[in-house]
C-alpha positions as CSV (number, residue, x, y, z in Angstrom):
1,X,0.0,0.0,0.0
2,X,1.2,3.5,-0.9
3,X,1.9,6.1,1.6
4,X,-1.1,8.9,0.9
5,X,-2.0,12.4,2.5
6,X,-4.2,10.6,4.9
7,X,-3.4,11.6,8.4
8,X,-1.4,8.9,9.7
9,X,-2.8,6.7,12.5
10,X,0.8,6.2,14.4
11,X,2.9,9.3,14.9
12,X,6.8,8.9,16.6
13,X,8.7,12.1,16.6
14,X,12.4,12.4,17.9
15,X,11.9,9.6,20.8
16,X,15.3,8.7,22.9
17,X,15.6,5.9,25.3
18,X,18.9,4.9,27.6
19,X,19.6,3.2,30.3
20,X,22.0,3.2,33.2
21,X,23.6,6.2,34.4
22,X,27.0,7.8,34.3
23,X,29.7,5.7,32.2
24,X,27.4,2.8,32.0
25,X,24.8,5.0,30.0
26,X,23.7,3.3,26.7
27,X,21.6,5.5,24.3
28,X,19.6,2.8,22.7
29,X,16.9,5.0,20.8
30,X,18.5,7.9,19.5
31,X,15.8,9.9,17.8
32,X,13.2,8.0,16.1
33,X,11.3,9.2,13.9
34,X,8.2,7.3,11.6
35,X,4.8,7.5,10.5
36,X,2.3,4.6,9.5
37,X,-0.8,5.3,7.5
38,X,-4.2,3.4,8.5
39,X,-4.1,0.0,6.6
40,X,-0.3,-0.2,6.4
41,X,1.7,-3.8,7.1
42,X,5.6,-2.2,8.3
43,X,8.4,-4.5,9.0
44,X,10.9,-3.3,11.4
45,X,14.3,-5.1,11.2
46,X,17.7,-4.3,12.2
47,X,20.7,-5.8,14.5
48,X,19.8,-7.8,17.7
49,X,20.2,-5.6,20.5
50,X,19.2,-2.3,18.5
51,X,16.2,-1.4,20.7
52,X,13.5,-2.9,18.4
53,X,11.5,-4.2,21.1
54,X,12.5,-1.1,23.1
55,X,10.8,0.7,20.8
56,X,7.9,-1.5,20.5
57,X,7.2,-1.4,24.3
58,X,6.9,2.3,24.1
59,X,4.6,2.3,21.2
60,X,2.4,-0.1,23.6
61,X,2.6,1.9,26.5
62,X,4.7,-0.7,28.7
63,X,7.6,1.5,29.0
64,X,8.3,5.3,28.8
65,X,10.7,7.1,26.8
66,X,13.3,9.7,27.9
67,X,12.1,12.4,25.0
68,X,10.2,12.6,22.3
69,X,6.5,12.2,21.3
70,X,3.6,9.8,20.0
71,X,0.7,10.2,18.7
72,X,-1.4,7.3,18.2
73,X,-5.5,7.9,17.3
74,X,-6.5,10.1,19.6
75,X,-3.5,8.9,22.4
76,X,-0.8,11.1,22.6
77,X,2.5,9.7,25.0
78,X,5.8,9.2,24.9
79,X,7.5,10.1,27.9
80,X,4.4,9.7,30.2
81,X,5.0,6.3,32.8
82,X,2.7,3.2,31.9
83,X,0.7,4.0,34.6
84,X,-0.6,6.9,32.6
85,X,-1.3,5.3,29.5
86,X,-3.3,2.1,30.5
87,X,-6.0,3.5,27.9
88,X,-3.8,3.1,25.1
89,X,-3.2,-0.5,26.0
90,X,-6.7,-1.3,26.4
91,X,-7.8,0.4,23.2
92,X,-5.0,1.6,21.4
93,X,-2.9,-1.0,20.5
94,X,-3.4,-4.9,20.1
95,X,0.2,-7.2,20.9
96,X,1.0,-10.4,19.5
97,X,3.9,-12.3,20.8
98,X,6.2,-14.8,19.0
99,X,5.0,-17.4,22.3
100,X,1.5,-17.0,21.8
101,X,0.9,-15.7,25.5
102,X,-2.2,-18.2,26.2
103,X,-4.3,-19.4,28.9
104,X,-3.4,-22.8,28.3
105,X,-6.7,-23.7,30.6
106,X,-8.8,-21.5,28.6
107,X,-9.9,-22.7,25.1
108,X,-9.8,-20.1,22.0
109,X,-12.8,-18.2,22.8
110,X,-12.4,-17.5,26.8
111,X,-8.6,-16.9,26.4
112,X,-10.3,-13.4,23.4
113,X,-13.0,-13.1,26.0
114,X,-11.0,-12.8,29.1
115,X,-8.7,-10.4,27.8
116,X,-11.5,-8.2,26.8
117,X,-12.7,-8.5,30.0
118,X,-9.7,-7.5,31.4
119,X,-10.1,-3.8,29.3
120,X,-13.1,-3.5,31.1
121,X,-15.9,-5.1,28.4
122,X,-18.9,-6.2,29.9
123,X,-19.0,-10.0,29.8
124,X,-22.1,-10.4,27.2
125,X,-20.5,-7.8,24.8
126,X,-16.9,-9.4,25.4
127,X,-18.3,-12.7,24.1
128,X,-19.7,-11.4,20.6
129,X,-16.4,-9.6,20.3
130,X,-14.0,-12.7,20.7
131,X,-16.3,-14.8,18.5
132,X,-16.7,-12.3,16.0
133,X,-12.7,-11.8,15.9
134,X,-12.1,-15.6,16.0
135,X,-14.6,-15.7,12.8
136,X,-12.6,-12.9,11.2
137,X,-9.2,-15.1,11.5
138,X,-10.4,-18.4,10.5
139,X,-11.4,-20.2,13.4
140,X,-15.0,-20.7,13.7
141,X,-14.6,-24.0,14.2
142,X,-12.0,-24.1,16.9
143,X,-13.5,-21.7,19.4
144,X,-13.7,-24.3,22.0
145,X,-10.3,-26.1,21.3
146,X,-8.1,-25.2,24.2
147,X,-4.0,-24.4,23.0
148,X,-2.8,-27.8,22.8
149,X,-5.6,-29.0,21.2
150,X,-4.4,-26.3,18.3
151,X,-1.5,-26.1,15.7
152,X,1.0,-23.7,16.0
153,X,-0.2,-21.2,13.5
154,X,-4.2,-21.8,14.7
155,X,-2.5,-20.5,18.3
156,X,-1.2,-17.5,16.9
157,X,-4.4,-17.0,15.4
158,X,-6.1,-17.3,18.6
159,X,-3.1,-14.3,20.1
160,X,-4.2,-11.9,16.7
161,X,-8.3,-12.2,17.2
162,X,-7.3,-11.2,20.8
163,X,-5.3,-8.3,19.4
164,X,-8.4,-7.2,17.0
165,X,-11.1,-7.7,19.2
166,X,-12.5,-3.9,20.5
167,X,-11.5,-2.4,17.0
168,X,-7.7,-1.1,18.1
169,X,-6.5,0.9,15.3
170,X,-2.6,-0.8,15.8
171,X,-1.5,-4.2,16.0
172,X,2.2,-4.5,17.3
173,X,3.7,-8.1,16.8
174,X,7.3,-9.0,17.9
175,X,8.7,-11.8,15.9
176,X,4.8,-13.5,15.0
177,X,6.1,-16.3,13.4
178,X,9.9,-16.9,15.0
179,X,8.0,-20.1,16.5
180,X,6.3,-21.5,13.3
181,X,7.1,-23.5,10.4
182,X,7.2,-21.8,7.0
183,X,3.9,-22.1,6.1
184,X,2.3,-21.2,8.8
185,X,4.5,-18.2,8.9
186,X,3.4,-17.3,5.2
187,X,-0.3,-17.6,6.2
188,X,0.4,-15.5,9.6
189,X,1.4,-12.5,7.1
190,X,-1.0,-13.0,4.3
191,X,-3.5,-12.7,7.6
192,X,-1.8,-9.3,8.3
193,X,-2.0,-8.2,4.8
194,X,-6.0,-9.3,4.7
195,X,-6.9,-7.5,7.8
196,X,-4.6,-4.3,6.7
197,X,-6.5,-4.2,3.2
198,X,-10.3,-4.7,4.5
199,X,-10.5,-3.4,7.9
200,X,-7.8,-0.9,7.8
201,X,-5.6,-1.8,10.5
202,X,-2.1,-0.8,10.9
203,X,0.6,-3.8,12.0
204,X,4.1,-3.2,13.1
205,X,5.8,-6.5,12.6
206,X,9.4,-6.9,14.2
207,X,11.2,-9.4,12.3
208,X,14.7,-10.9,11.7
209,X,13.4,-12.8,8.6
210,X,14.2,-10.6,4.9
211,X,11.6,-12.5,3.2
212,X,9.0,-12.0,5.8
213,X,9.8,-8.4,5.4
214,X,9.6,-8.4,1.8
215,X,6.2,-8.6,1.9
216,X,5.2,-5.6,4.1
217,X,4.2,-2.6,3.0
218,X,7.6,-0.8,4.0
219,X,10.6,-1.5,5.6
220,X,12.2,0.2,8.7
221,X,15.9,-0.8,9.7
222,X,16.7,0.1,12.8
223,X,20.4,0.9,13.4
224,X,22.7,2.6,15.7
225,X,19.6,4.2,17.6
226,X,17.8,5.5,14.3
227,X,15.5,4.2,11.3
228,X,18.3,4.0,8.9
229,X,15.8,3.6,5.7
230,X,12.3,3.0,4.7
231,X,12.3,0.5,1.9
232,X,13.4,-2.7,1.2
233,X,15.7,-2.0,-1.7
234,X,17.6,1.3,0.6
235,X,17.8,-0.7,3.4
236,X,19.4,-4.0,1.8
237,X,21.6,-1.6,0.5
238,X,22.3,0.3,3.9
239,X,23.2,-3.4,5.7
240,X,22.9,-6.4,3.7
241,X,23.6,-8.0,7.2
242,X,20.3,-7.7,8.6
243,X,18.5,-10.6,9.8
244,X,21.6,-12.8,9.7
């Protein structure tokens, strides 16, 4: 999807993150800055240890940064402490992990329900939710399968309805399919791509693997503290390294 005047639904201007004080500072985010339009499917990639999922946690709200701004729907954070920003959690931004993060006692439609529950649905209204956002990801017939009674990819199905469900605008996933087969990692991203196209939500997809990235929208590489390009072709040129 092309990059359009529409006004973008995640906004990161000139955010910095360290840690440590003194000589044992490290400046791990040293200035980001990125946009990603409604609808769009971003790959961020870069060396291990460059703060990707540094980054990622301050998009979501579970950590603060030390400068800098975001503006995400109508959230706008950055440097304010998790405690502040439990609304953009809630209904801001949906996570999806590259272990699933299941109930394992819950089957597929309690483990969507009871994270709904946990943003403060009402019970009734949480239910139609989860089934509605199991239907949208292709299990309607596994609602009542508990994890190991599912396939690896069906789980992370399971962890995306849970992401969708209550509409947030944001999906951030942090290596999706690092614990599935290649197949199931293709249909994972083709899922992304569908949900991107007809329901307009935004992902931001950490992953180390090129062709995985290939098929995003857009690139970001993620070097030395700072988005060192925005497109697959720039940034295989910037560090033909990454994901290695």
């Amino acid at each position: 999807m092309s990059t359009s005047a529409r006004r973008a639904v995640l906004h990161v201007s000139d955010l910095h993150k360290g840690f440590g004080s003194g000589r044992r500072r490290l400046e791990v985010l040293k200035g980001i800055d990125l946009e990603i339009e409604p609808g769009e499917l971003v790959a961020l990639m870069g060396p291990s240890g460059c703060g990707k999922s540094t980054l990622l946690n301050i998009i979501g709200g579970l950590l603060n940064a030390d400068s800098g701004s975001i503006s995400l729907d109508q959230f706008n954070y950055g440097t304010k402490s998790p405690s502040r920003v439990v609304d953009v959690r809630r209904r801001g931004v949906g996570w999806i992990f590259q272990d699933f993060h299941l109930i394992d006692r819950l089957n597929a439609l309690d483990n969507v329900v009871f994270a709904l529950e946990l943003s403060g649905v009402p019970s009734e209204q949480a239910e139609q939710q989860a089934r509605d956002a199991l239907e949208r990801v292709g299990l309607a017939d596994r609602m009542e399968f508990i994890p190991d009674q599912l396939s690896g990819g069906q789980r992370q199905r399971v962890a995306i309805a849970r992401a969708i469900a209550g509409s947030r605008p944001l999906l951030l996933a942090d290596e999706p399919t690092g614990n599935l087969d290649v197949k199931s990692g293709q249909e994972i991203i083709d899922l992304f791509k569908q949900l991107c196209e007809e329901d307009g939500i935004s992902v931001l997809m950490v992953t180390h693997d090129p062709t995985l990235a290939s098929m995003a929208d857009r690139m970001l590489l993620l070097r030395d503290g700072v988005t060192a390009a925005s497109d697959i072709r720039s940034a295989w040129g910037e560090y033909s390294g990454v994901g290695e």
